[in-house]
C-alpha positions as a Markdown table, in Angstrom:
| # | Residue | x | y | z |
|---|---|---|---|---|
| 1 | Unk | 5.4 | 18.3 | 13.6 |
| 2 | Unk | 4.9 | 17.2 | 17.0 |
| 3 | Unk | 6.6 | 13.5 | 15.9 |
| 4 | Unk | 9.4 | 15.4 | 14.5 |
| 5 | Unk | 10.1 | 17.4 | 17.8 |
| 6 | Unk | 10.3 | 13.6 | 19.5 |
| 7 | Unk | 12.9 | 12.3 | 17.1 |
| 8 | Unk | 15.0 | 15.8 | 17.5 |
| 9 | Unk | 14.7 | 15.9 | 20.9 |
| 10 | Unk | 16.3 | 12.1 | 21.2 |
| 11 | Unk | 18.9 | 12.3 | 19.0 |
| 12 | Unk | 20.1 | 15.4 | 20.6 |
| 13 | Unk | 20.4 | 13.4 | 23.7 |
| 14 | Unk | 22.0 | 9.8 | 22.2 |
| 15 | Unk | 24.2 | 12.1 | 20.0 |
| 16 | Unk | 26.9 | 12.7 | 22.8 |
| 17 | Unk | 26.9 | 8.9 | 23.9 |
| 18 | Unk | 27.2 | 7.2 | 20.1 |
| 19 | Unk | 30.6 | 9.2 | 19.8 |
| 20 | Unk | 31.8 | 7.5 | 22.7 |
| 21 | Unk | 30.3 | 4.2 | 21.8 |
| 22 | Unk | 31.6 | 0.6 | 20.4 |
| 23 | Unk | 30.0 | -1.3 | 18.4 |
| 24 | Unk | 28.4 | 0.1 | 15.7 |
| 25 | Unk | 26.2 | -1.8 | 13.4 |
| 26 | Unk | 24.1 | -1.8 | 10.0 |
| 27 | Unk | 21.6 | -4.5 | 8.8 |
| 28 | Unk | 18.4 | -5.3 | 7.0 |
| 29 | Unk | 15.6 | -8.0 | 7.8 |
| 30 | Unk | 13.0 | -9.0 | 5.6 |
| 31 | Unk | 9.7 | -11.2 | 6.7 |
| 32 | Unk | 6.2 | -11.3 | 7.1 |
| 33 | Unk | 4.4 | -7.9 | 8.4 |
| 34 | Unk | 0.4 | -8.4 | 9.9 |
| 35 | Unk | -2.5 | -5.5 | 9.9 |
| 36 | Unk | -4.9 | -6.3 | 11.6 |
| 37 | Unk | -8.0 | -3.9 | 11.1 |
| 38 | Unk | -11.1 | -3.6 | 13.6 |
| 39 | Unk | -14.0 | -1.4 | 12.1 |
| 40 | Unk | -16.5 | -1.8 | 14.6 |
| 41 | Unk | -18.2 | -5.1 | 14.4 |
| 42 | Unk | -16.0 | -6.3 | 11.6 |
| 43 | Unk | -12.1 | -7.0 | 11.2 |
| 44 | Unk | -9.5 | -8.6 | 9.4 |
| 45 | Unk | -6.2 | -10.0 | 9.1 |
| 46 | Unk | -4.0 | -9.8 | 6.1 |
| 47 | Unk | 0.1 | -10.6 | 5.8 |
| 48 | Unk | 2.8 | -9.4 | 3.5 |
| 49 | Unk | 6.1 | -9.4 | 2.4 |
| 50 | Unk | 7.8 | -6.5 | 4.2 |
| 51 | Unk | 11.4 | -5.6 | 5.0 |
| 52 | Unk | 13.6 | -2.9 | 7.1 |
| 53 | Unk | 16.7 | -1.5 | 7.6 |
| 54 | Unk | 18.4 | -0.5 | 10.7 |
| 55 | Unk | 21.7 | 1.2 | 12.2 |
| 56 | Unk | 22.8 | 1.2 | 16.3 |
| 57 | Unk | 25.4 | 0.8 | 18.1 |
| 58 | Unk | 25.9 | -1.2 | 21.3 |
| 59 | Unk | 27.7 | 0.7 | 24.7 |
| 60 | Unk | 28.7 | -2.7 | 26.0 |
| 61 | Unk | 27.5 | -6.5 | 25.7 |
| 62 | Unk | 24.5 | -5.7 | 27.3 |
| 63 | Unk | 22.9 | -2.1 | 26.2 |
| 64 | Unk | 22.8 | 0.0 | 23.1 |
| 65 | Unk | 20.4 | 1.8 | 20.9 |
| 66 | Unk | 19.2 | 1.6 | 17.0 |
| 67 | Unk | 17.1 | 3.4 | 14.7 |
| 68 | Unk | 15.5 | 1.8 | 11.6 |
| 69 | Unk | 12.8 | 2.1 | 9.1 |
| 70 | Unk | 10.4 | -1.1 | 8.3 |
| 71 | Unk | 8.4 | -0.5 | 5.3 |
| 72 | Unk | 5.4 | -3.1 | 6.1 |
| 73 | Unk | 4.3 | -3.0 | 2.8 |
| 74 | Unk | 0.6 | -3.0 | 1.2 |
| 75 | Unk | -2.3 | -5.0 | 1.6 |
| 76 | Unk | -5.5 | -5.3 | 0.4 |
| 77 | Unk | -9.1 | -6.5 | 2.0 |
| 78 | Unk | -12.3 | -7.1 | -1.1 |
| 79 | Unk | -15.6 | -8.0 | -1.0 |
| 80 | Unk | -18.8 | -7.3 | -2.3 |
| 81 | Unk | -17.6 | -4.8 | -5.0 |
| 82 | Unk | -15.6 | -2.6 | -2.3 |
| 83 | Unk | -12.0 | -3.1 | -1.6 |
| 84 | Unk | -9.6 | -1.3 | 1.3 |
| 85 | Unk | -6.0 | -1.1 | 0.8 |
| 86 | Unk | -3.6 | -0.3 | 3.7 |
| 87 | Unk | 0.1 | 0.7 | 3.7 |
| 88 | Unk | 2.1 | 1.7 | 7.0 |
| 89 | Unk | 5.6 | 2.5 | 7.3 |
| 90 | Unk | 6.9 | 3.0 | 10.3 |
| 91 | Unk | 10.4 | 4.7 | 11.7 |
| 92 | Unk | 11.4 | 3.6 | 15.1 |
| 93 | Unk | 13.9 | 4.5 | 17.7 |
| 94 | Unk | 14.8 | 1.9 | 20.6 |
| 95 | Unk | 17.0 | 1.1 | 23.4 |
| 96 | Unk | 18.5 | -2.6 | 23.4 |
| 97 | Unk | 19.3 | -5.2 | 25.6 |
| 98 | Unk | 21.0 | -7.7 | 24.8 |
| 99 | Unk | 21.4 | -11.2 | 27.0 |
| 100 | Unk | 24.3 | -13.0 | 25.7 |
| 101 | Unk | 24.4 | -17.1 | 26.3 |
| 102 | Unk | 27.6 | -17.6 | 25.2 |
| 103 | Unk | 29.9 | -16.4 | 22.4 |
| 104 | Unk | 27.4 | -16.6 | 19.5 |
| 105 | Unk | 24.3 | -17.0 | 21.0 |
| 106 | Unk | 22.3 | -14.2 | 22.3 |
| 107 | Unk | 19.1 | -13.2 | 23.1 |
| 108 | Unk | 17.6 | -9.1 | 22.5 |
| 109 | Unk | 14.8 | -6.8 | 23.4 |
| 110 | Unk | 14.1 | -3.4 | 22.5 |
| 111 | Unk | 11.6 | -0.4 | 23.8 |
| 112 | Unk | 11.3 | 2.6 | 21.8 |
| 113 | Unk | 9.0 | 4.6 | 19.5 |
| 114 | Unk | 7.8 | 4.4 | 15.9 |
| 115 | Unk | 6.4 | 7.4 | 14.1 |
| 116 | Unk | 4.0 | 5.2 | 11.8 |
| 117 | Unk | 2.9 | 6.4 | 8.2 |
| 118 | Unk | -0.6 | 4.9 | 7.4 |
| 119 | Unk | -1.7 | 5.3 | 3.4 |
| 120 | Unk | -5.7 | 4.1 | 3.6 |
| 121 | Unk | -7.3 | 3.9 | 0.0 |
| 122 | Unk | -10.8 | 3.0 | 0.2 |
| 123 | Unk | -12.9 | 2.0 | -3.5 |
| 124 | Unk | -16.8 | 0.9 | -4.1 |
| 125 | Unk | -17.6 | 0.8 | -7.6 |
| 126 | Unk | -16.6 | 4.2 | -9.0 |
| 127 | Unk | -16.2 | 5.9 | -5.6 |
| 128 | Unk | -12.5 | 6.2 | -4.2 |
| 129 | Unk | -11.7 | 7.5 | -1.4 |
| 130 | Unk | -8.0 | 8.1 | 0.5 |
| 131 | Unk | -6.2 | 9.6 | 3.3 |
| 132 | Unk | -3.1 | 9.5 | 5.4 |
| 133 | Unk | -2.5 | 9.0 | 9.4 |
| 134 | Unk | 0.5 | 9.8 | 11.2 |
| 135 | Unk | 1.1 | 8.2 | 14.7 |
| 136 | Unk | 3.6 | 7.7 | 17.4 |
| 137 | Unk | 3.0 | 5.1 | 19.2 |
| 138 | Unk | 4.9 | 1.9 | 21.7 |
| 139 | Unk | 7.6 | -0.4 | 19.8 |
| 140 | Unk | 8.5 | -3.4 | 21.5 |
| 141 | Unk | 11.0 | -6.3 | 19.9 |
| 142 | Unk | 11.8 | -9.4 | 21.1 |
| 143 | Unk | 14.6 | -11.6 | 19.1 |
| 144 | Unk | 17.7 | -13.7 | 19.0 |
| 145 | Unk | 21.0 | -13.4 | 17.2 |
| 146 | Unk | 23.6 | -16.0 | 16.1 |
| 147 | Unk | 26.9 | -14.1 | 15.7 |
| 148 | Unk | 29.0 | -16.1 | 12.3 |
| 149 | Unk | 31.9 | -14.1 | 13.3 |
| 150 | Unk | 32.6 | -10.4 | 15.1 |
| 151 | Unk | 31.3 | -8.6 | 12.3 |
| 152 | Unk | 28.5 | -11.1 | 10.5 |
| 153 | Unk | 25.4 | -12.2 | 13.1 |
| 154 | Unk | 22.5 | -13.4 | 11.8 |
| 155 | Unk | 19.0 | -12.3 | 13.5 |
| 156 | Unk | 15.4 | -13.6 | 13.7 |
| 157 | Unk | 12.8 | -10.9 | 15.7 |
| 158 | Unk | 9.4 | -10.4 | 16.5 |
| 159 | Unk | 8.5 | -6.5 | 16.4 |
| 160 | Unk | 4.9 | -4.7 | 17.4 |
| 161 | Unk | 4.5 | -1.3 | 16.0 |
| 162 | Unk | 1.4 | -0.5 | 18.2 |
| 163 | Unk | -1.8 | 0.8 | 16.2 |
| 164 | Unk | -0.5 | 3.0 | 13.1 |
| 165 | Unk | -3.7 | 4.1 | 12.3 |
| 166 | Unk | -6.7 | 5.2 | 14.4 |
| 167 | Unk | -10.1 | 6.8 | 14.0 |
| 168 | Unk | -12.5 | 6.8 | 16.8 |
| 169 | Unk | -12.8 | 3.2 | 17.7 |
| 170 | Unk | -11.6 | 2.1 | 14.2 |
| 171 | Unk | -7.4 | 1.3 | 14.4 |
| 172 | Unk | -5.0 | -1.0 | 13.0 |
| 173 | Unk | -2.4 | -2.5 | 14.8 |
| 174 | Unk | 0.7 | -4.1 | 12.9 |
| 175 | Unk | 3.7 | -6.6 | 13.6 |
| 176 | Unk | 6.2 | -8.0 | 12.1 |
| 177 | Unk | 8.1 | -11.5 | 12.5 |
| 178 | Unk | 12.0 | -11.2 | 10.1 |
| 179 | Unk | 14.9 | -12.5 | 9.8 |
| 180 | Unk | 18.2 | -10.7 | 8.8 |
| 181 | Unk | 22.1 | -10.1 | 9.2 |
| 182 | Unk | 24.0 | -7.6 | 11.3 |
| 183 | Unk | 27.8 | -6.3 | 9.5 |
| 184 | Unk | 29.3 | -4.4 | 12.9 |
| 185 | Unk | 32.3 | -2.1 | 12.6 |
């Protein structure tokens, strides 16, 4: 509940300045999402195929804001007859900035939050066992754009979702590194 208050209480606030604004944009990236998992002594490091979709809208050259849901898809960790599965999602909303260095070439960053969705399934031999965490945590992005023409720009970004899952000193942490395109109207 308290993650829903945050989203409310931010679009309440951008809601007056995207009806003034320029610029607005839709898009989808896909690329390569990383867990990492540390469980005391042990961890690991799995990748998958994940994707997300986004919408903003840009105030000037320089600053705008975007929301955008990355589904970071599932992966799964086995060994010795026991196997852990983990699949976060993660909503996320983030100012921009946006560093042009020249007419299609630019360079982007954004800081915001992400309200991540963690599905744990845990199975040893006949035994399974699941549960869900909910987290808001950091998002940070780093990226660059190549704009084809003033509607089509092609991007490729680097995004840290923070730790979407957490239990005493148990967490995951997940990225993402993507490409996609940008249609702006």
């Amino acid at each position: 509940m308290k993650q829903i208050t945050v989203f409310a209480m931010i679009a309440a606030l951008a809601a007056p300045l995207a009806v003034q604004a320029e610029g607005y944009y839709v898009g989808g990236n896909i690329g390569r999402a990383e867990q990492k998992a540390d469980v005391g002594s042990a961890s690991f490091k799995e990748s998958a195929t994940a994707y997300k979709l986004v919408g903003g809208f840009n105030y000037n050259k320089n600053f705008g804001a975007e929301i955008g849901y990355a589904d970071l898809r599932e992966v799964t960790v086995s060994g010795n007859g026991a196997s852990v599965s983990s699949k976060p999602s993660a909503f996320y909303v983030a100012a921009t900035g946006t560093l042009p260095l020249n007419e299609q070439f630019s360079v982007f960053g954004k800081l915001g939050v992400a309200t991540a969705h963690e599905k744990l399934t845990a199975t040893y031999g006949r035994f399974t066992d699941s549960g869900t965490d909910n987290r808001t945590t950091p998002y940070i992005s780093v990226g660059a754009a190549f704009a084809l023409n003033k509607q089509v720009s092609f991007v490729a970004e680097y995004e840290n979702f923070g730790k979407v899952a957490k239990d005493g000193s148990a967490n995951i942490k997940a990225d993402m590194f993507s490409a996609g395109v940008r249609y702006s109207f």
